[in-house]
C-alpha positions in Angstrom: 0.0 0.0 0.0 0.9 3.9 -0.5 -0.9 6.7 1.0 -0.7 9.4 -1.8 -3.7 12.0 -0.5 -5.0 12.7 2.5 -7.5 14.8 3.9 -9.6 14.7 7.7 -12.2 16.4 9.7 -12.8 15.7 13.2 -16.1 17.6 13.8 -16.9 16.7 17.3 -12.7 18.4 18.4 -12.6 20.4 15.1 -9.2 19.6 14.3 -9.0 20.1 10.4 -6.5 19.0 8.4 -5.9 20.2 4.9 -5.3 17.6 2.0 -1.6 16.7 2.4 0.5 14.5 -0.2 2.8 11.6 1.1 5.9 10.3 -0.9 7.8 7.1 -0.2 9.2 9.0 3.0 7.7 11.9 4.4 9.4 13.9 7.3 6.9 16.3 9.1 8.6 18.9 10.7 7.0 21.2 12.7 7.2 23.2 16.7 5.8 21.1 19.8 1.5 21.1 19.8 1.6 21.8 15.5 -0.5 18.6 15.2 2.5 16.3 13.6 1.3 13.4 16.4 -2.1 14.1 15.7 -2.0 13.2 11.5 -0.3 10.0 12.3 -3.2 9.2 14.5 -5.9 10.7 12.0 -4.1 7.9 9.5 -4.6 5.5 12.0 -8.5 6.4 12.6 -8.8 5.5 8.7 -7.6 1.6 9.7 -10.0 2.0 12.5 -13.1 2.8 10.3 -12.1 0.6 8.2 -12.3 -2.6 10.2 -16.0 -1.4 11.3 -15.3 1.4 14.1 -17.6 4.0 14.3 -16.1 7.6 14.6 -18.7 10.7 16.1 -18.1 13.6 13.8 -14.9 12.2 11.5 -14.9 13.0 7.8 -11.8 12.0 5.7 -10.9 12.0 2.1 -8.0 9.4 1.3 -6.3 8.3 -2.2 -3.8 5.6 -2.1 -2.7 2.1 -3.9 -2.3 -1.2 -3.7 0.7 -3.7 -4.4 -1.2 -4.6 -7.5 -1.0 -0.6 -8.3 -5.2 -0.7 -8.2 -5.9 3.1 -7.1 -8.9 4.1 -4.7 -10.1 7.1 -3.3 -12.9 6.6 -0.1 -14.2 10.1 1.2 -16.9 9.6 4.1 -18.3 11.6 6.9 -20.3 10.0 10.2 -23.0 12.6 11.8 -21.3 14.9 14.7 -23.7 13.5 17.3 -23.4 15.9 20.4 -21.7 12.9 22.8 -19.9 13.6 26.3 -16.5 13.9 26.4 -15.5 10.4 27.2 -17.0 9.3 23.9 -15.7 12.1 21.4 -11.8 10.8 22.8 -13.2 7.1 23.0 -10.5 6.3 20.2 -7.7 7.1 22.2 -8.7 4.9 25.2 -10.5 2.0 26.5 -14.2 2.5 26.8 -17.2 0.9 28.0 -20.3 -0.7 26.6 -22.5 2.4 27.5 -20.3 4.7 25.5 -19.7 1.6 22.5 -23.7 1.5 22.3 -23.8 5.6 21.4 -22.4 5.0 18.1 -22.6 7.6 15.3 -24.4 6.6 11.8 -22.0 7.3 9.0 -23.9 9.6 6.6 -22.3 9.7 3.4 -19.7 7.1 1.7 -18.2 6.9 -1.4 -15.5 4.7 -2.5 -13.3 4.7 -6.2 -11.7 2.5 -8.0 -9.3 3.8 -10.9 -11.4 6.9 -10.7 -15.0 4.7 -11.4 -17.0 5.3 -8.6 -18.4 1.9 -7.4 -19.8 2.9 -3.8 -22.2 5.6 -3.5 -24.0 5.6 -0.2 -26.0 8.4 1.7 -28.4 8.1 4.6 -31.4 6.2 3.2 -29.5 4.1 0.5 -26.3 2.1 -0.3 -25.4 1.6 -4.6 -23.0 -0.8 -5.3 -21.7 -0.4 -8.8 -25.0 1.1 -9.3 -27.4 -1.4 -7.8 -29.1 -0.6 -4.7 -27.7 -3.5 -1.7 -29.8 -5.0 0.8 -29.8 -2.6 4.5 -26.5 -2.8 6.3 -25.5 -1.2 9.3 -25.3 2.2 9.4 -22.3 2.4 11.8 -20.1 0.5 10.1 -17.8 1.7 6.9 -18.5 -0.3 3.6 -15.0 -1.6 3.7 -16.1 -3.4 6.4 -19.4 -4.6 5.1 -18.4 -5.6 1.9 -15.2 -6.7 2.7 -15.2 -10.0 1.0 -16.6 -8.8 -2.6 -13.3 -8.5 -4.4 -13.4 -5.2 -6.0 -13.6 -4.1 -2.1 -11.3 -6.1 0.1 -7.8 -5.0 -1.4 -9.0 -1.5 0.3 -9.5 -2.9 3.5 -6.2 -4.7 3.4 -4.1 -2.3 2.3 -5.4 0.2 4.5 -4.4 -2.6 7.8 -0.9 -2.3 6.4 -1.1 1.0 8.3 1.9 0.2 11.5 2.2 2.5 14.4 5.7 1.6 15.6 6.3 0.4 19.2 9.5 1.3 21.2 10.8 -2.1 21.6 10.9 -5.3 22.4 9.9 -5.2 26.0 6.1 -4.3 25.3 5.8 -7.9 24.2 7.4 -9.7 27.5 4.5 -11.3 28.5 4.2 -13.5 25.7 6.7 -16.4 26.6 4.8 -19.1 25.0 3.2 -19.8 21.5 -0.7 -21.1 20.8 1.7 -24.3 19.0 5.1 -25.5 19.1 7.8 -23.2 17.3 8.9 -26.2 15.1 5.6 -25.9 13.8 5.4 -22.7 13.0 9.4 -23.4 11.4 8.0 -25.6 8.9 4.7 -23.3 8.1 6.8 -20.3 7.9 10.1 -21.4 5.7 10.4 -18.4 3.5 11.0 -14.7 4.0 7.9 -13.7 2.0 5.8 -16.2 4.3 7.5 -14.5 7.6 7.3 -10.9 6.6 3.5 -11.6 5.7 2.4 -13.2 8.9 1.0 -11.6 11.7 3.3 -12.8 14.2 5.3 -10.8 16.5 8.6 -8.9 15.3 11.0 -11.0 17.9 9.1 -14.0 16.6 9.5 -13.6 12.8 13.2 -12.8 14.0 13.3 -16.2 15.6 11.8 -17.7 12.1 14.6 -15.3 10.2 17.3 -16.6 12.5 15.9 -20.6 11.9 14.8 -20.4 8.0 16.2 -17.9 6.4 20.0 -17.3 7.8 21.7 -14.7 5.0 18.8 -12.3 6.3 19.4 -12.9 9.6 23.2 -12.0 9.1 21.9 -9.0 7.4 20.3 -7.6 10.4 23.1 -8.8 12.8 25.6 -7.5 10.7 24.0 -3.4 10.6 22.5 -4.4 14.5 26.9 -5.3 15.4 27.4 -1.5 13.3 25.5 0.3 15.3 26.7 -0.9 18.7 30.6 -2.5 18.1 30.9 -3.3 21.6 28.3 -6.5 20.9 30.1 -9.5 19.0 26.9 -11.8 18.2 23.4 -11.9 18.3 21.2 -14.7 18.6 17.6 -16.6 19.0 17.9 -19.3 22.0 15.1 -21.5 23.7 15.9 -20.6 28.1 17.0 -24.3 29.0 15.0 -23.0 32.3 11.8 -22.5 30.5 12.0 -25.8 28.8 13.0 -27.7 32.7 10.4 -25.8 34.1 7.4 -27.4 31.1 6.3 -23.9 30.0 3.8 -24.8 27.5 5.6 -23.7 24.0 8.1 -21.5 24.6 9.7 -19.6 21.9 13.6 -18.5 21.3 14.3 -15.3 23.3 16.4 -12.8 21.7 20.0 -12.7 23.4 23.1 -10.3 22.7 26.9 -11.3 23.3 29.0 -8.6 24.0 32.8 -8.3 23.7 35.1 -9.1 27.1 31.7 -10.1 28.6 31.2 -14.0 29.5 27.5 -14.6 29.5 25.2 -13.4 26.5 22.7 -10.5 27.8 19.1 -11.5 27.9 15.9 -9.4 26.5 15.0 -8.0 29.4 18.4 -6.9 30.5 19.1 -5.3 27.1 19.0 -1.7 27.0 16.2 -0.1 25.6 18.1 2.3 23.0 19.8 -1.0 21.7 16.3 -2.7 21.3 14.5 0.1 19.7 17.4 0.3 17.3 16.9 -3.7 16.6 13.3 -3.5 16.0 13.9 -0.3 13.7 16.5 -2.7 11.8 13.6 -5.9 11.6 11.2 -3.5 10.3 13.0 -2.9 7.2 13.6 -6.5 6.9 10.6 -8.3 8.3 7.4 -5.7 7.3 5.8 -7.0 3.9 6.3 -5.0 0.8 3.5 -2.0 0.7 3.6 -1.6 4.8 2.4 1.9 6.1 5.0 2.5 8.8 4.3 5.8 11.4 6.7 6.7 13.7 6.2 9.8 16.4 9.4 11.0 16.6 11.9 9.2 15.1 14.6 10.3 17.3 13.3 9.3 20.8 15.7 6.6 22.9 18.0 6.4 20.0 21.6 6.9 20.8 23.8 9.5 17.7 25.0 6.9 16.3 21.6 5.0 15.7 20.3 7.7 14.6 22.7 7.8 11.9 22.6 4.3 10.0 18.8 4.4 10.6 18.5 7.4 8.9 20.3 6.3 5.9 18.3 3.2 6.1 14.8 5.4 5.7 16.6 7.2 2.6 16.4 3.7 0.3 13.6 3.7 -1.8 14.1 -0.1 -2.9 12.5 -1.5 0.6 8.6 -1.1 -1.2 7.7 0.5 2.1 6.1 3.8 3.1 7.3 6.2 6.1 5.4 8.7 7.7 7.5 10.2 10.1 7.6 13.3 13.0 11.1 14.6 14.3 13.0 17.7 16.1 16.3 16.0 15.4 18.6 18.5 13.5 20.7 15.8 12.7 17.4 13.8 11.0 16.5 17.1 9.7 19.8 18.2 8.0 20.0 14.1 6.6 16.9 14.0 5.2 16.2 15.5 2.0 14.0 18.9 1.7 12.3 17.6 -1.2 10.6 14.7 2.2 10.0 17.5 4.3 6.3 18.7 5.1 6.1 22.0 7.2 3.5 21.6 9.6 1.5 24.9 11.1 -1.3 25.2 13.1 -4.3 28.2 13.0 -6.4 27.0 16.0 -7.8 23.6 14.9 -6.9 24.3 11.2 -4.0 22.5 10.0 -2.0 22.7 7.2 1.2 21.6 5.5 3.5 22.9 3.0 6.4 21.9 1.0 9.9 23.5 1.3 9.1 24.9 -2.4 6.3 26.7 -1.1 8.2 28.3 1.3 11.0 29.2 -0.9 14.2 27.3 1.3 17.2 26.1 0.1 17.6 22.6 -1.5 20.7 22.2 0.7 19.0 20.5 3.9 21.3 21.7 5.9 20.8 25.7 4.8 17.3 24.7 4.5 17.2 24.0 7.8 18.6 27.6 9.4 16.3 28.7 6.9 13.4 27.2 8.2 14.1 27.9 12.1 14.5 31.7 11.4 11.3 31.3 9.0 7.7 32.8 10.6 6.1 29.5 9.3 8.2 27.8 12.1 8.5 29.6 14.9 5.2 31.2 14.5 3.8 27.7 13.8 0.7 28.0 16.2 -1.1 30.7 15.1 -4.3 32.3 17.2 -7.3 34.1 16.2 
């Protein structure tokens, strides 16, 4: 998948945000409160209403592709129901069935393929390539509805390639064991396409990598060992005490060996800048081809020289992935291209973006840059009344 357009109203907050374009890396640059955080999540509310979530008061207008190169556009708008304030920031957290039940109808759908419109909906009717469809439920997007009619599912996948990067490792702990036996899932899972398009977790398909598939493995060792040359190896190992103990299928923990140290370092022992660093590394290994990957500044726990072979590693194009990213970084800044950047400001709840041709900087990032922090689009990036 690749977001190309991408417009969104949040009627019961406000918050507007103007139709911005995404490459195959986009950097949005902006000061602190702009609203960088809050497009990556208004991306994310588009998976969300996709797999059958109802939104109070969202409207949204986004173009993008599939793998196959198949081109849609879905615009839609749910009513702005006047709901308390635990329901209008339901998405954000966990919420009960009181506020679930208060749901808001979506009143206006339509969804495009290669520029043919082949959904039409309103309040009282739903056309399906021009024929009227039997009465669905008004909550739910058609994406989710129709999802198994074949000119309609490619949307909805592509749309849950859409990944909100985690920190690390450490968020996943809990998990010690697997619903079967790793050795099964070694002989389902023997290729690197197979692995990258499961839905297991990262330190798992790292596991599968390490088993299956050793050059990649070796690959992500090798840049892991570049980052940090104090570590000499890297490795997936069942915990003999696990095993003794009868744990019901256990699954190789991630371990590091560093140099002039005896005993290998276990996951949860491993620093956190070193793990976030790793998982960066698996993405751009172990995501499919056509992942959506956000990540809320880029920079956070990541040590200088992370930053640096991670940011070279965004900077391929060959990967067949798309980043969306948010950073204050100079160093990301000045290393990433001008023609990636998008210059966030802010007019109350009115949002908009602009390119660095727009604003007339430098093609040097680095001039750019000083450009930019002297520029009133940036430091004057919140703008009231």
């Amino acid at each position: 998948m690749k977001i190309h357009k991408f417009a969104y109203y949040n009627g019961a907050l406000d918050w507007k945000l103007e139709p911005i374009s995404f490459g195959n890396l986009t950097l949005l640059i902006g000061i602190s409160g702009v609203g960088k955080t809050q497009i990556l999540e208004a991306i994310r509310d588009m998976q969300k209403i996709a797999n059958g979530e109802s939104l109070n008061g969202t409207e949204w207008d986004i173009s993008f592709s599939t793998q196959t190169d198949i081109i849609y556009r879905w615009i839609g708008k749910f009513e702005n129901k006047d709901l308390s304030l635990a329901s209008n920031y339901s998405r954000f957290f966990e919420i009960d069935n009181d506020v679930k039940r208060n749901r808001s109808k979506i009143i206006e759908e339509k969804l495009y393929l290669n520029d043919q419109c082949i959904i039409d909906r309103n309040e009282s009717q739903i056309l399906f390539k021009g024929t009227k469809t039997l009465k669905l439920s008004p909550f739910k997007s058609i994406l989710d509805l129709l999802n198994q009619e074949d000119e309609i599912g490619p949307a909805q996948d592509s749309l849950n390639k859409i990944v909100h990067f985690n920190n690390s490792f450490k968020e996943t702990l809990s998990s010690y064991y697997l619903p079967i036996e790793f050795s099964t899932l070694a002989k389902k899972y023997k290729t690197l396409e197979s692995i990258q398009n499961s839905n297991l977790l990262t330190e798992i398909k790292l596991a599968l990598v390490n088993k299956n598939v050793p050059d990649i493995f070796e690959k992500i060792k090798r840049k892991f060992i570049s980052v940090f040359p104090q570590v000499e190896d890297l490795r997936t190992e069942f915990m003999r005490e696990r095993v003794a103990l009868g744990i019901l299928n256990p699954y190789p923990l991630l371990q590091i060996k560093e140099k002039d140290v005896k005993s290998w370092i276990l996951l949860p022992k491993i620093s956190s800048g070193m793990l976030k660093t790793l998982r960066h590394i698996c993405d751009f290994y172990l995501w499919p081809k056509g992942t959506v990957i956000l990540i809320d500044e880029f920079e956070n726990s990541l040590g200088v020289n992370c930053i640096d072979l991670l940011t070279e590693d965004l900077l391929e194009e060959n990967k067949k992935l798309q980043f969306i990213i948010t950073s204050h970084h100079p160093y990301i800044i000045n290393n990433i291209s001008t023609k990636y950047w998008k210059i966030v400001t802010r007019k109350g709840g009115h949002v908009q973006t602009y390119d660095t041709s727009e604003l007339d900087l430098d093609k040097s990032s680095h001039k750019a840059f000083i450009q930019l922090m002297n520029s009133e689009k940036y430091r004057e990036g919140i703008e009231v009344g």
